[in-house]
C-alpha positions as CSV (number, residue, x, y, z in Angstrom):
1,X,-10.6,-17.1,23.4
2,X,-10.7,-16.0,19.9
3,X,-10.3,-12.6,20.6
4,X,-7.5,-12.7,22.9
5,X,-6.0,-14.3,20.2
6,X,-6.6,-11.7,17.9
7,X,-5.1,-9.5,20.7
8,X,-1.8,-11.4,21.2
9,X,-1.7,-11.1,17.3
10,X,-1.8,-7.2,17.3
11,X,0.5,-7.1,20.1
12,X,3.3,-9.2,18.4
13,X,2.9,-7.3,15.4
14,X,3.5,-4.2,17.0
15,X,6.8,-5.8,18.6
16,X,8.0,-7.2,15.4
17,X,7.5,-3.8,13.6
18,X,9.5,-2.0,16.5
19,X,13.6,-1.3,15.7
20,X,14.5,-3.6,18.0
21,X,11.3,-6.3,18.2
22,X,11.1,-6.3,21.9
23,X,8.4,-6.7,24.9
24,X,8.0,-2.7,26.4
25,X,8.4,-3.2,30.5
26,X,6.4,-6.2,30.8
27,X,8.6,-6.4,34.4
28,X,5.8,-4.2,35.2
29,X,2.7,-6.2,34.1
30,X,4.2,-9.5,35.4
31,X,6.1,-11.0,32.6
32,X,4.7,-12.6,30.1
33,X,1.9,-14.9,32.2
34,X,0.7,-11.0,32.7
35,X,0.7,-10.4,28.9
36,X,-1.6,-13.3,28.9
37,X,-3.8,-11.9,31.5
38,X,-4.1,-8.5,29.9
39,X,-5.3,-10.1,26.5
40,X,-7.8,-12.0,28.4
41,X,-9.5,-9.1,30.6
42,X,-9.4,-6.8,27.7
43,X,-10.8,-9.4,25.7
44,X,-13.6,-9.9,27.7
45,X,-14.3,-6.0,27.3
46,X,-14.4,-6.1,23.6
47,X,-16.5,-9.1,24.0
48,X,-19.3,-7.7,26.6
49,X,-19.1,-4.5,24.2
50,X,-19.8,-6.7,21.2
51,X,-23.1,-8.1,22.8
52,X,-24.6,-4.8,23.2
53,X,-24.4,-4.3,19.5
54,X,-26.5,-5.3,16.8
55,X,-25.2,-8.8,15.0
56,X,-25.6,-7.1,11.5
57,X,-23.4,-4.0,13.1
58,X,-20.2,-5.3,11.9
59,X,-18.7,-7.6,8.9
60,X,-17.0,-10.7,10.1
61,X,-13.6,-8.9,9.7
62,X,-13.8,-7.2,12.8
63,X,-11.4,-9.3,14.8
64,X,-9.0,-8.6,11.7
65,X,-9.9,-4.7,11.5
66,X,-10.5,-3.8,15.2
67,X,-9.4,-6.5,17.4
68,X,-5.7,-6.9,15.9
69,X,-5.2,-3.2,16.0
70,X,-6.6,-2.4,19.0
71,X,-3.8,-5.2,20.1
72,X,-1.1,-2.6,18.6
73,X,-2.5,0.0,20.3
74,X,-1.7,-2.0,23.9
75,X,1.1,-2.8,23.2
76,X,2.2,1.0,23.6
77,X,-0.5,0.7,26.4
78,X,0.1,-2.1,28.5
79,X,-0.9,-0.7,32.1
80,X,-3.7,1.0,30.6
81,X,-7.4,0.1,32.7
82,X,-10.2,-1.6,30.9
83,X,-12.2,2.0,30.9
84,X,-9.0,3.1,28.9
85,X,-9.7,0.2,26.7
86,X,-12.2,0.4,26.1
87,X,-12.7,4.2,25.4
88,X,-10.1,3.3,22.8
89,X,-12.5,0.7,21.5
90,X,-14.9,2.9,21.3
91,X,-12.9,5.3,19.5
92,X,-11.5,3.6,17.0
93,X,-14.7,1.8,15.9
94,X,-16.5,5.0,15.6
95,X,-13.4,5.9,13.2
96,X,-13.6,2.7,11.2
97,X,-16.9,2.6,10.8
98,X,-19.1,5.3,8.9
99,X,-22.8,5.8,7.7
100,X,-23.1,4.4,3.9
């Protein structure tokens, strides 16, 4: 649940930082009970995704780092699939992270 959370968080920060701080065509993803939906089924791909990696992969910021921003990035998204997703997840960690 967490990382819906984290989701929701990106989303509305996305909104708030928008001229005029409103939802894009949620008419399309059914309101905002489909808003809901959509942070849950694309959490659960960051979340399978997240299993496959190794525990020590990431710091425990990455819900902070990744998750919220990724939640920006739907909200100019919101009819993308999961694959979309999560080739954006995908992405966008191999951007924010780097060898050391």
């Amino acid at each position: 649940m967490s990382t819906a959370t984290f989701l929701y968080i990106g989303l509305d920060h996305a909104r708030c930082n928008t001229v005029k701080k409103r939802w894009p065509n949620l008419h399309k993803i059914n309101g905002f009970a489909g808003l809901v939906d959509l942070c849950d089924d694309m959490a659960k791909v960051i979340d399978k995704w997240s299993q496959k990696q190794d525990p020590d992969s990431f710091p425990g910021v990455f819900d902070y780092e990744v998750t919220e921003e990724l939640g920006a990035w739907l909200y100019d998204h919101l009819e993308a699939t999961p694959a979309e997703f999560q080739a954006e997840l995908e992405r966008f960690v191999s951007i924010w992270t780097f060898p050391l």
